[in-house]
Biopython code that builds the backbone (N, CA, C, O; Angstrom):
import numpy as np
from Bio.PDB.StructureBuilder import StructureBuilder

atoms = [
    (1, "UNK", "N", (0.827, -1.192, 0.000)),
    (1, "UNK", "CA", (0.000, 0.000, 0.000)),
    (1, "UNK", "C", (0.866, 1.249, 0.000)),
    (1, "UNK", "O", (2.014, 1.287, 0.443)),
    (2, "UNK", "N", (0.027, 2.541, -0.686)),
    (2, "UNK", "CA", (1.142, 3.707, -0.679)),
    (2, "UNK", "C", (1.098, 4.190, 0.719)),
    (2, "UNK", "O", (-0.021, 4.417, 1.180)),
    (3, "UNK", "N", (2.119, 4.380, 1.457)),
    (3, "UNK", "CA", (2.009, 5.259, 2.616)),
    (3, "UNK", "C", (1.408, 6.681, 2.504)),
    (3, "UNK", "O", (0.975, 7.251, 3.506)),
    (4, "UNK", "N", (1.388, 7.145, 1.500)),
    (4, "UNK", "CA", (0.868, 8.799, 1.123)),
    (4, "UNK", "C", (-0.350, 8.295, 1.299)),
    (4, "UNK", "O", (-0.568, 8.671, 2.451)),
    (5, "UNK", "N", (-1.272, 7.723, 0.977)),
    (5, "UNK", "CA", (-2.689, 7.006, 1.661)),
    (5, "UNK", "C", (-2.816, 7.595, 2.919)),
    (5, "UNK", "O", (-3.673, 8.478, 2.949)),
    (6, "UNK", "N", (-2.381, 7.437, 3.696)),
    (6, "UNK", "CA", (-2.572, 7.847, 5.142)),
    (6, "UNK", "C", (-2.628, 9.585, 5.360)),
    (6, "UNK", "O", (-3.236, 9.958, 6.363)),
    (7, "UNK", "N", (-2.151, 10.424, 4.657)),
    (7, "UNK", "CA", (-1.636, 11.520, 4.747)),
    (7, "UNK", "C", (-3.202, 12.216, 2.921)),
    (7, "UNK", "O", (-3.330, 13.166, 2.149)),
    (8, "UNK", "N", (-3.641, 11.387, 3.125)),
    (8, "UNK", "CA", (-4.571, 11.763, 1.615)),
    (8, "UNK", "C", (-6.202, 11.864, 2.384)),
    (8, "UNK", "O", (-6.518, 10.990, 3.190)),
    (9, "UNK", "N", (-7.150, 12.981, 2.054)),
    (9, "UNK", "CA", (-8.443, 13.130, 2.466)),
    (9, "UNK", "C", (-9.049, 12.199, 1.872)),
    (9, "UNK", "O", (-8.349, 11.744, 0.967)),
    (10, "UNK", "N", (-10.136, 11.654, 1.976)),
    (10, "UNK", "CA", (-10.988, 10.913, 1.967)),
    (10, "UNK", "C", (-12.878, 11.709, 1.464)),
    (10, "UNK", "O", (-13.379, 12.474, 2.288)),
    (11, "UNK", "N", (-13.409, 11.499, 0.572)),
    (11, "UNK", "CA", (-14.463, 11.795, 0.101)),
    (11, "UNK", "C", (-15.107, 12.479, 1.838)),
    (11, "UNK", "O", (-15.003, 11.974, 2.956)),
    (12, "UNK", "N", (-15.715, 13.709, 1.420)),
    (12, "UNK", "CA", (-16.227, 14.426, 2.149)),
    (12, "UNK", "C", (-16.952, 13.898, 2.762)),
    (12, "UNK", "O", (-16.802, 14.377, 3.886)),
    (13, "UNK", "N", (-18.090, 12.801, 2.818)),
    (13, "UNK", "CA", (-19.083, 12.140, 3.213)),
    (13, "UNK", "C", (-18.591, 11.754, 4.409)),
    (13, "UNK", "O", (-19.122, 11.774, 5.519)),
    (14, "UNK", "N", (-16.680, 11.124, 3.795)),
    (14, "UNK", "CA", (-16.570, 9.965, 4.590)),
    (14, "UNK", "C", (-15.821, 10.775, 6.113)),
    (14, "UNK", "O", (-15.783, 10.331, 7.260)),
    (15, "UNK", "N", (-15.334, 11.975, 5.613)),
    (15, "UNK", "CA", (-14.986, 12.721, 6.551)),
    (15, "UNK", "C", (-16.047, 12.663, 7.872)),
    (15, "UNK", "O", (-16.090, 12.102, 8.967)),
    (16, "UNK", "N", (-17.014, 13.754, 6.939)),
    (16, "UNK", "CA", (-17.779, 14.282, 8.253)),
    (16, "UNK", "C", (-18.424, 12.940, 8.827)),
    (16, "UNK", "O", (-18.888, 13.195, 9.939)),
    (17, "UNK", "N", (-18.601, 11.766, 8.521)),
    (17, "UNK", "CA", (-19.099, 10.661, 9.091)),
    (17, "UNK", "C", (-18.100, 10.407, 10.534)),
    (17, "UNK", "O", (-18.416, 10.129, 11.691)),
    (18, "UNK", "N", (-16.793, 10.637, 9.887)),
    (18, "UNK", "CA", (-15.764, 9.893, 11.358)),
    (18, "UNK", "C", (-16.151, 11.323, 12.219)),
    (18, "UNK", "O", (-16.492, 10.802, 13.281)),
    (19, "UNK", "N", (-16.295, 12.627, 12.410)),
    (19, "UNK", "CA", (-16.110, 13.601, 12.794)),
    (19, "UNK", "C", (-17.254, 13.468, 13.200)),
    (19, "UNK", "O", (-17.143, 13.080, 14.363)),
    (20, "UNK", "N", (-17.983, 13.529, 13.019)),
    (20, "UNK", "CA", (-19.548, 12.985, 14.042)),
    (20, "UNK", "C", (-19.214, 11.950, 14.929)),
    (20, "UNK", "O", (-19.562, 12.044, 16.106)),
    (21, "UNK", "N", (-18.738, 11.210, 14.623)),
    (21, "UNK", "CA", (-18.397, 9.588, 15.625)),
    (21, "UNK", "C", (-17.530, 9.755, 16.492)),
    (21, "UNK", "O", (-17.736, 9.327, 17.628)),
    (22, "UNK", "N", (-16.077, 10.570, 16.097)),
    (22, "UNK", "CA", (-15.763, 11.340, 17.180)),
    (22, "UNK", "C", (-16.439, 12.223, 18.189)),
    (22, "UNK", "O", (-15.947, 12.264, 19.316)),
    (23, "UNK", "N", (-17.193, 12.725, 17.998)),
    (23, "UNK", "CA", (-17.603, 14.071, 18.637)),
    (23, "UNK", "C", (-18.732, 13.519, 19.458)),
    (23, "UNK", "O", (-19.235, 14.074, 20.434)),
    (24, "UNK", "N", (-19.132, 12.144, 18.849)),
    (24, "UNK", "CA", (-20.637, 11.434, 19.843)),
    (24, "UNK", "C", (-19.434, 10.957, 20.957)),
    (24, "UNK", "O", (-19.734, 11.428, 22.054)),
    (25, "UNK", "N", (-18.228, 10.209, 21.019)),
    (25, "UNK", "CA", (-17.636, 9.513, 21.432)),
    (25, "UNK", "C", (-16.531, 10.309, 22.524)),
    (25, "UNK", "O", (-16.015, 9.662, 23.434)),
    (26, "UNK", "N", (-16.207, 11.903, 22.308)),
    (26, "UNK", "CA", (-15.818, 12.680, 23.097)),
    (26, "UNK", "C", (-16.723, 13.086, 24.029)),
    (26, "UNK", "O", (-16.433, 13.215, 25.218)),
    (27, "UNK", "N", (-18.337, 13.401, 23.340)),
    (27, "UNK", "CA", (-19.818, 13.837, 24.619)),
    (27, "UNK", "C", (-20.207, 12.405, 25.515)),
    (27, "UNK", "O", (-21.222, 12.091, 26.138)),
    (28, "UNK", "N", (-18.984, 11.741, 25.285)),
    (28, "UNK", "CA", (-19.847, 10.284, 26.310)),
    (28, "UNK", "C", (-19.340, 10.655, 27.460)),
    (28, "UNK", "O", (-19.758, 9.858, 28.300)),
    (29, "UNK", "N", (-18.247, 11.921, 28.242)),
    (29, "UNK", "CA", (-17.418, 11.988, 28.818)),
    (29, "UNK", "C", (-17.456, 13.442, 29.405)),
    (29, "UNK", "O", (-17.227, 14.525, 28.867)),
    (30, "UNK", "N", (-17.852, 13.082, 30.802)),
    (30, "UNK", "CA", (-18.175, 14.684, 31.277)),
    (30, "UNK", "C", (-17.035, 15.694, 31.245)),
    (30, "UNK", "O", (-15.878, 15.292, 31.364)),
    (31, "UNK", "N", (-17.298, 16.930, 31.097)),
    (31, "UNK", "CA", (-16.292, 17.926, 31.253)),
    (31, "UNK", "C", (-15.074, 17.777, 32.417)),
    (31, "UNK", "O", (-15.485, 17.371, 33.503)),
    (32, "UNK", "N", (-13.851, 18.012, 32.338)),
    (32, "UNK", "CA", (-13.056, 17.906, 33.307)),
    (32, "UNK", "C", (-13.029, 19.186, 33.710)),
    (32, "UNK", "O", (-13.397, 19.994, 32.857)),
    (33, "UNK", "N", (-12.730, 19.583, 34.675)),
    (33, "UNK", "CA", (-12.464, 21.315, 35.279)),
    (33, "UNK", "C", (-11.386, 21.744, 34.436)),
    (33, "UNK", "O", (-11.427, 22.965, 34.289)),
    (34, "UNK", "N", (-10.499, 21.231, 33.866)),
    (34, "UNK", "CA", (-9.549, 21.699, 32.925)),
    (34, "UNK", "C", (-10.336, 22.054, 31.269)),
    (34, "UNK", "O", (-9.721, 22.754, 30.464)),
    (35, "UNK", "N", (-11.467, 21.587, 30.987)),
    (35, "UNK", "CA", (-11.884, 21.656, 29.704)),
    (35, "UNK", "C", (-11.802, 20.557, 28.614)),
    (35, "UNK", "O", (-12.275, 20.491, 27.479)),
    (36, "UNK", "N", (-10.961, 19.633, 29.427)),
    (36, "UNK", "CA", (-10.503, 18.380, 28.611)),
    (36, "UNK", "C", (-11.253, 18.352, 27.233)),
    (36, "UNK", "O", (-10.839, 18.829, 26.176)),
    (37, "UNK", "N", (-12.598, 17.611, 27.485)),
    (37, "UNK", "CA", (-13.359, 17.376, 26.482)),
    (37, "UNK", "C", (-13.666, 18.422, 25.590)),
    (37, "UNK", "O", (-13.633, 18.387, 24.360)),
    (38, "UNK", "N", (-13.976, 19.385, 26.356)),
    (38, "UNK", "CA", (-14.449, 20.299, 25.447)),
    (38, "UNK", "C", (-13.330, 21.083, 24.505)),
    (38, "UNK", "O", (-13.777, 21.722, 23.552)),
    (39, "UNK", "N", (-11.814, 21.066, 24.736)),
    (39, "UNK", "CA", (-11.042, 21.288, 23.991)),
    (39, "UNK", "C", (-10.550, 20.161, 22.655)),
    (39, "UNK", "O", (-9.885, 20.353, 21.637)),
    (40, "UNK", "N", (-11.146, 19.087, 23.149)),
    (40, "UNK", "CA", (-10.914, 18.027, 22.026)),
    (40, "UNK", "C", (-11.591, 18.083, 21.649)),
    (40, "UNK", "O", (-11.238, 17.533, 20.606)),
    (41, "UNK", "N", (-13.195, 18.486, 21.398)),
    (41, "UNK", "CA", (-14.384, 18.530, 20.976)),
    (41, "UNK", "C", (-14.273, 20.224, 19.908)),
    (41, "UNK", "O", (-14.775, 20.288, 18.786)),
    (42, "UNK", "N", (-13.638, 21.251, 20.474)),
    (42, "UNK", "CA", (-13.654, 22.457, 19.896)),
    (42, "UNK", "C", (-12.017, 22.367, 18.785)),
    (42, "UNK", "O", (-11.813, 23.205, 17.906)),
    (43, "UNK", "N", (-11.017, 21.183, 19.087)),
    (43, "UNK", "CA", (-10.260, 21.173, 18.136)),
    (43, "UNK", "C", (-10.749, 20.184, 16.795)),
    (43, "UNK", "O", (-9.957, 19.932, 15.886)),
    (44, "UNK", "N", (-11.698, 19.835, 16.804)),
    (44, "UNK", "CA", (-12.292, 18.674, 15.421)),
    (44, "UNK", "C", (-13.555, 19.248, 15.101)),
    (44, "UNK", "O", (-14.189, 18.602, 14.267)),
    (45, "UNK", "N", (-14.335, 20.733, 15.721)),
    (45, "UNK", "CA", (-15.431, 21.062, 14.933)),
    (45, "UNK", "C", (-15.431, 21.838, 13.486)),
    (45, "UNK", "O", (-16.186, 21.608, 12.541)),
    (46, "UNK", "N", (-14.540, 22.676, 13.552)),
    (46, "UNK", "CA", (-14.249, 23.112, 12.099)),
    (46, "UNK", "C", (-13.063, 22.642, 11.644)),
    (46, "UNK", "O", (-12.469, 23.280, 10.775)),
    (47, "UNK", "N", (-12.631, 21.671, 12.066)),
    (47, "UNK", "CA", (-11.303, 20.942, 11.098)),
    (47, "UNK", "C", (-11.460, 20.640, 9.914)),
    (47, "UNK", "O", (-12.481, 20.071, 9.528)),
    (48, "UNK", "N", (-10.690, 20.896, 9.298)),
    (48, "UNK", "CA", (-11.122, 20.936, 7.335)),
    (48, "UNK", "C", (-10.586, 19.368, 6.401)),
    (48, "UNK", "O", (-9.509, 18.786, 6.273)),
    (49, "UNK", "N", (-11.510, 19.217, 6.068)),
    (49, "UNK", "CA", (-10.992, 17.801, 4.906)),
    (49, "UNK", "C", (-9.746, 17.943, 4.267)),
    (49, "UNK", "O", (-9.912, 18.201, 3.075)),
    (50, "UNK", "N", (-8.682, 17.882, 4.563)),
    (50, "UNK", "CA", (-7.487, 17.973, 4.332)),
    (50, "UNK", "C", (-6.424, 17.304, 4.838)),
    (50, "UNK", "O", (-6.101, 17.281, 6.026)),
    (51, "UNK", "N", (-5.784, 16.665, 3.783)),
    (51, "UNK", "CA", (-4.237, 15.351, 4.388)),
    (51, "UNK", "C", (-4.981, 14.765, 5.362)),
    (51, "UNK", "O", (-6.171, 14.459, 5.431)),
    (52, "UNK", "N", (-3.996, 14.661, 6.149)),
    (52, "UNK", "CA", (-4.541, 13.465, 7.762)),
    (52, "UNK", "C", (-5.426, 13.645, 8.685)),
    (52, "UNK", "O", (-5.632, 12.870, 9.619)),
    (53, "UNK", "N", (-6.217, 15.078, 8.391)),
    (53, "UNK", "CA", (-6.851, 15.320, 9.075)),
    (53, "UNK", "C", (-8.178, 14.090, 9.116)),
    (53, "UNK", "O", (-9.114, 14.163, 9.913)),
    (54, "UNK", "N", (-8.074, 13.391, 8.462)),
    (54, "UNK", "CA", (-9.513, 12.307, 8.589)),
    (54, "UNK", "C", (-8.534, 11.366, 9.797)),
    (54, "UNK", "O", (-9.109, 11.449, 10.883)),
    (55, "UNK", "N", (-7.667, 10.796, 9.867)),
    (55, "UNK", "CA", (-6.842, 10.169, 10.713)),
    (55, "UNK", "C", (-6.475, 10.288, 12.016)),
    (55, "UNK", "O", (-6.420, 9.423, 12.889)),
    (56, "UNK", "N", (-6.024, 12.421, 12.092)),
    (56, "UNK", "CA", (-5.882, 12.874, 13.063)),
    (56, "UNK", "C", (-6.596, 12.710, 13.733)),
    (56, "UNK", "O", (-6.116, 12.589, 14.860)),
    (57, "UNK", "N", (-8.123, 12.579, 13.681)),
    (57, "UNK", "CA", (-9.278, 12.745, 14.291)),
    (57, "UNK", "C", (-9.436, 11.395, 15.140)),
    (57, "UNK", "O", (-9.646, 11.292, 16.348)),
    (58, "UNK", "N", (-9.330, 10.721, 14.498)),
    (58, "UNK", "CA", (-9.160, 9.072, 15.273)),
    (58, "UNK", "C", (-7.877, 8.657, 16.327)),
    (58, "UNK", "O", (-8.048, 7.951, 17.321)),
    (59, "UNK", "N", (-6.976, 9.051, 16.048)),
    (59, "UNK", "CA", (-5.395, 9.542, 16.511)),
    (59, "UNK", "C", (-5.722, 9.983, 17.762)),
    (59, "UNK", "O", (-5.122, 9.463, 18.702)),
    (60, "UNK", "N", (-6.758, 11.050, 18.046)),
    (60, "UNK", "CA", (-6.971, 11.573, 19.639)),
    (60, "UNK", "C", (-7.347, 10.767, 20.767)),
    (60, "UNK", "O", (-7.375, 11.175, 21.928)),
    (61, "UNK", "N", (-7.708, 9.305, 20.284)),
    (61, "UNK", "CA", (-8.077, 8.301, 21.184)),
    (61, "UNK", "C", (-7.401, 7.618, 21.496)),
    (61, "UNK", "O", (-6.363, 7.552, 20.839)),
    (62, "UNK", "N", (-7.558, 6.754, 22.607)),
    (62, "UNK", "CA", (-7.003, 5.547, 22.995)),
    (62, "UNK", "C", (-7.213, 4.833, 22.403)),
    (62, "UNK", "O", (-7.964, 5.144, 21.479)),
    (63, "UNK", "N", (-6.806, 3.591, 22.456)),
    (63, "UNK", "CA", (-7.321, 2.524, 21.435)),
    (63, "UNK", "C", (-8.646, 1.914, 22.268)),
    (63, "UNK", "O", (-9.392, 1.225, 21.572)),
    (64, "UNK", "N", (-8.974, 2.061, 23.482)),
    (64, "UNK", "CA", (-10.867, 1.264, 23.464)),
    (64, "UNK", "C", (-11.548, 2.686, 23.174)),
    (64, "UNK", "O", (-12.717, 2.512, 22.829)),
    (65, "UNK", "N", (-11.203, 3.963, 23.204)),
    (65, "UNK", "CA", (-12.193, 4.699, 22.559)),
    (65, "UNK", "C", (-12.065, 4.692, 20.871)),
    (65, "UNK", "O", (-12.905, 5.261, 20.174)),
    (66, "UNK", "N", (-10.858, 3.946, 20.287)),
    (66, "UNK", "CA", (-11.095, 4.551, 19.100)),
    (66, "UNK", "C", (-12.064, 2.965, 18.433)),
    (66, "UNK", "O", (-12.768, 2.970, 17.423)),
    (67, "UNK", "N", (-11.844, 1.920, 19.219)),
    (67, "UNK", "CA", (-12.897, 0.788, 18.730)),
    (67, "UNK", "C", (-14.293, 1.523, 18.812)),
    (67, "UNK", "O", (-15.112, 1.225, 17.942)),
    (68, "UNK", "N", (-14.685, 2.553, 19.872)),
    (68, "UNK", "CA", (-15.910, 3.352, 20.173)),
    (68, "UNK", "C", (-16.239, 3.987, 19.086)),
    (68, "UNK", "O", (-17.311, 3.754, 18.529)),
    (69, "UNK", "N", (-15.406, 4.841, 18.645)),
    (69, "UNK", "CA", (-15.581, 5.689, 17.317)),
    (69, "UNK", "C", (-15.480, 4.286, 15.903)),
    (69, "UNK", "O", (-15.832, 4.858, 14.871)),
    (70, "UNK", "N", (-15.268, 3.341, 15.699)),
    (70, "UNK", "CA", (-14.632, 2.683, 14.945)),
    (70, "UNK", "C", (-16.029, 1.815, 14.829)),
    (70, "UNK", "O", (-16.289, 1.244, 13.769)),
    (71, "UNK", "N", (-16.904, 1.738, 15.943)),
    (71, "UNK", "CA", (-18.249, 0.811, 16.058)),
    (71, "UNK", "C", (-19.660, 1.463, 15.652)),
    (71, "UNK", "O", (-20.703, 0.866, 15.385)),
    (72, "UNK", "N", (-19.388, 3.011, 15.679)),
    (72, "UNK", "CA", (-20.729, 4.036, 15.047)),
    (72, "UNK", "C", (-20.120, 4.272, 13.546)),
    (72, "UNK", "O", (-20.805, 5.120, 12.974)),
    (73, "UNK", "N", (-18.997, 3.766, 12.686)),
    (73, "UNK", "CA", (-19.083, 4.034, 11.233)),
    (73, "UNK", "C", (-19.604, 3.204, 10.538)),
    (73, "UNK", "O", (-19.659, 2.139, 11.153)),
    (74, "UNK", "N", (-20.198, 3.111, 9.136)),
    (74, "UNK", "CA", (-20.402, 2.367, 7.882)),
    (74, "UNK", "C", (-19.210, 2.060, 7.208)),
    (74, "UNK", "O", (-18.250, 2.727, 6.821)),
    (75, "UNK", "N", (-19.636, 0.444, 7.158)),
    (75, "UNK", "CA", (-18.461, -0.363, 5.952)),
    (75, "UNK", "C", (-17.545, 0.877, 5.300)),
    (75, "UNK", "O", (-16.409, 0.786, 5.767)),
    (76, "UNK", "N", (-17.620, 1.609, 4.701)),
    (76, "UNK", "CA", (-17.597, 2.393, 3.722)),
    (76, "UNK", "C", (-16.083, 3.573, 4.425)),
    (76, "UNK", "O", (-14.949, 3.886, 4.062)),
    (77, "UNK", "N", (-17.012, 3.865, 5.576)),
    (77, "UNK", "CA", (-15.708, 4.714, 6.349)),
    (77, "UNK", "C", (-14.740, 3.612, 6.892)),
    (77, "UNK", "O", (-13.532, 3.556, 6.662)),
    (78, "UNK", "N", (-15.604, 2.592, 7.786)),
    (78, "UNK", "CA", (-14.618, 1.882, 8.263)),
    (78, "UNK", "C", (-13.074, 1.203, 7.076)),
    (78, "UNK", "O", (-11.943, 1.053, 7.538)),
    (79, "UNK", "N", (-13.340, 0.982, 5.984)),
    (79, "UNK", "CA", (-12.561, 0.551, 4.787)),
    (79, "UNK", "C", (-11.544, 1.732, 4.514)),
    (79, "UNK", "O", (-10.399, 1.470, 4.148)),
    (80, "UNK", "N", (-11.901, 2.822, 4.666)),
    (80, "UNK", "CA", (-11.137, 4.105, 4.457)),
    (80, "UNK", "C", (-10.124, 3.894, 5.460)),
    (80, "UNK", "O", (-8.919, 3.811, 5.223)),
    (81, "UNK", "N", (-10.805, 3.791, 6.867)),
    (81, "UNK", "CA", (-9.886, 3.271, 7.756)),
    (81, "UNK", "C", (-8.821, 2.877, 7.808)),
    (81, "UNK", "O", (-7.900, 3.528, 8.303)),
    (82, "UNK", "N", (-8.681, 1.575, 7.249)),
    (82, "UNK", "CA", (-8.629, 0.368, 7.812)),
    (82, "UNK", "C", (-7.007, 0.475, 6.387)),
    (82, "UNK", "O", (-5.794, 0.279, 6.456)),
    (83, "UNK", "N", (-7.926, 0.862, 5.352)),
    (83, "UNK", "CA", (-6.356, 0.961, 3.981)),
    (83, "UNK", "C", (-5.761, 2.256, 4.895)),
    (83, "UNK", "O", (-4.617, 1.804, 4.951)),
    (84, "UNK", "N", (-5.683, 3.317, 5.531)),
    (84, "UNK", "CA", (-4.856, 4.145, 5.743)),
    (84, "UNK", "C", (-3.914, 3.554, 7.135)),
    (84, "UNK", "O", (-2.706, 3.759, 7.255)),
    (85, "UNK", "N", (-4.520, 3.007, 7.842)),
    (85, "UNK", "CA", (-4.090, 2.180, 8.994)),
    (85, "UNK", "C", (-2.790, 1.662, 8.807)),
    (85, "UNK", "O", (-1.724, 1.862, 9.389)),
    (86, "UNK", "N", (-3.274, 0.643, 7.451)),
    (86, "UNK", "CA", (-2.309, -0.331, 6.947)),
    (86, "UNK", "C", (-1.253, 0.378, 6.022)),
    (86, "UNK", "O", (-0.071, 0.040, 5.979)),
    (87, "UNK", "N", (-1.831, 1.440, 5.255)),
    (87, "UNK", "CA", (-0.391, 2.154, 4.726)),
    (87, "UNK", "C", (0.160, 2.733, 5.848)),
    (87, "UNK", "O", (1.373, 2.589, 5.698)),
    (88, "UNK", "N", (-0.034, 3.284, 6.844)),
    (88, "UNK", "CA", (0.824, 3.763, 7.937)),
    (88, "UNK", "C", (1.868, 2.722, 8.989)),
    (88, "UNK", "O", (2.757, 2.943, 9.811)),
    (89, "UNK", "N", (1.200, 1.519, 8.440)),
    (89, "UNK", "CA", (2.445, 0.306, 8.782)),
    (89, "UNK", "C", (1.500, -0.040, 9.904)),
    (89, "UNK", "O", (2.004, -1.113, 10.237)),
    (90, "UNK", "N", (0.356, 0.150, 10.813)),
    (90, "UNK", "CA", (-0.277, -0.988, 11.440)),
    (90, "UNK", "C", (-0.339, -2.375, 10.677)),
    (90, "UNK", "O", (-0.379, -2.714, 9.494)),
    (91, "UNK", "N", (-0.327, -3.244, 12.326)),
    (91, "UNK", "CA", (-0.594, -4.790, 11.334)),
    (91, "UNK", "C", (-2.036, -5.152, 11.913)),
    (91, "UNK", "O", (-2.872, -4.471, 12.506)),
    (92, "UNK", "N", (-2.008, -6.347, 11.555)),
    (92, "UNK", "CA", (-3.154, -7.136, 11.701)),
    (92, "UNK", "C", (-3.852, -7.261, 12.791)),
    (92, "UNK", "O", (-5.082, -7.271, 12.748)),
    (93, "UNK", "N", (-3.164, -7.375, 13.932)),
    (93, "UNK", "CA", (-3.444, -7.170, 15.342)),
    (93, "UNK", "C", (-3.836, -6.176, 15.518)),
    (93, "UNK", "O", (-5.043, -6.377, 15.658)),
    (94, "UNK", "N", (-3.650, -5.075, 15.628)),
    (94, "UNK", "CA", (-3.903, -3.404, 16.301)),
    (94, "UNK", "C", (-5.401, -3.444, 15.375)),
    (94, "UNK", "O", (-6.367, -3.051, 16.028)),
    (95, "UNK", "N", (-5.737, -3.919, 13.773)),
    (95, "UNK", "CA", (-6.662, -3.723, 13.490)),
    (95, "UNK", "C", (-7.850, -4.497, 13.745)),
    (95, "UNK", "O", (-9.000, -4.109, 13.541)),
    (96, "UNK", "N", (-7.500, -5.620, 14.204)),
    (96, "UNK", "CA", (-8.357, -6.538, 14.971)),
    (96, "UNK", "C", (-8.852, -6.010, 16.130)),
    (96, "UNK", "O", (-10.050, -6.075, 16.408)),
    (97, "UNK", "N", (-7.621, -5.233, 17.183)),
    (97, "UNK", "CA", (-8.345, -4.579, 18.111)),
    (97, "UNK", "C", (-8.884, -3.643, 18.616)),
    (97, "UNK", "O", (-9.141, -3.224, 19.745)),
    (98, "UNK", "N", (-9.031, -3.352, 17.532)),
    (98, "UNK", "CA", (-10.131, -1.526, 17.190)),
    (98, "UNK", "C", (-11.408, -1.874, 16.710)),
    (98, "UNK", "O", (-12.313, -1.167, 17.152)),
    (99, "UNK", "N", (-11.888, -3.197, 15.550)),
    (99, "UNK", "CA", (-12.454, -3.982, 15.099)),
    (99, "UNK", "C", (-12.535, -3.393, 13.903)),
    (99, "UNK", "O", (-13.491, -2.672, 13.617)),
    (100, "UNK", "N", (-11.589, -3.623, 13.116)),
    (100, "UNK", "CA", (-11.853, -3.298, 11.909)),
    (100, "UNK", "C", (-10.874, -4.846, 11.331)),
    (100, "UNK", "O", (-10.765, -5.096, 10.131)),
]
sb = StructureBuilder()
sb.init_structure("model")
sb.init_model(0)
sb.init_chain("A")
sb.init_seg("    ")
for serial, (resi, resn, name, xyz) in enumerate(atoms, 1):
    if name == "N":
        sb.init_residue(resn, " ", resi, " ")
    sb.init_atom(name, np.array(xyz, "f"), 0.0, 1.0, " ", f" {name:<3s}", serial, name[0])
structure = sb.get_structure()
């Protein structure tokens, strides 16, 4: 796979689909007195379809929140996923345990 894959936007649809799934998956999580959430929530609302930014967005999680975000997408995003994953050199394992 090309590694530039990973670093390439993804059809607009498929964007704002992960960016919703994030943003359901950051409101599962009350405010910290520091702003926590709400600064991870106010850095992905106008983030623009551009390079890694579909990636970055998933990137802000742990890996059991990003299976969270990874369980509210369609085939369709999840596949977008899953080829940028693998051009970025994840293997088989890490994508098993996100569930993709």
């Amino acid at each position: 796979m090309d590694s530039n894959l990973y670093y390439t936007a993804p059809r607009d649809e498929v964007f704002n689909e992960m960016k919703k799934a994030c943003t359901e998956v950051w409101g599962e999580y009350a405010d910290s007195p520091g702003g926590y959430m709400k600064g991870k929530v106010d850095r992905i609302r106008d983030i623009a379809n551009v390079q890694d930014n579909f990636m970055y967005m998933l990137a802000m999680f742990d890996t059991g929140n990003q299976a969270k975000v990874i369980c509210l997408l369609s085939q369709e995003t999840k596949n977008e996923v899953k080829k940028r994953l693998i051009a970025g050199g994840n293997d088989i394992y890490y994508l098993n345990l996100i569930g993709l």
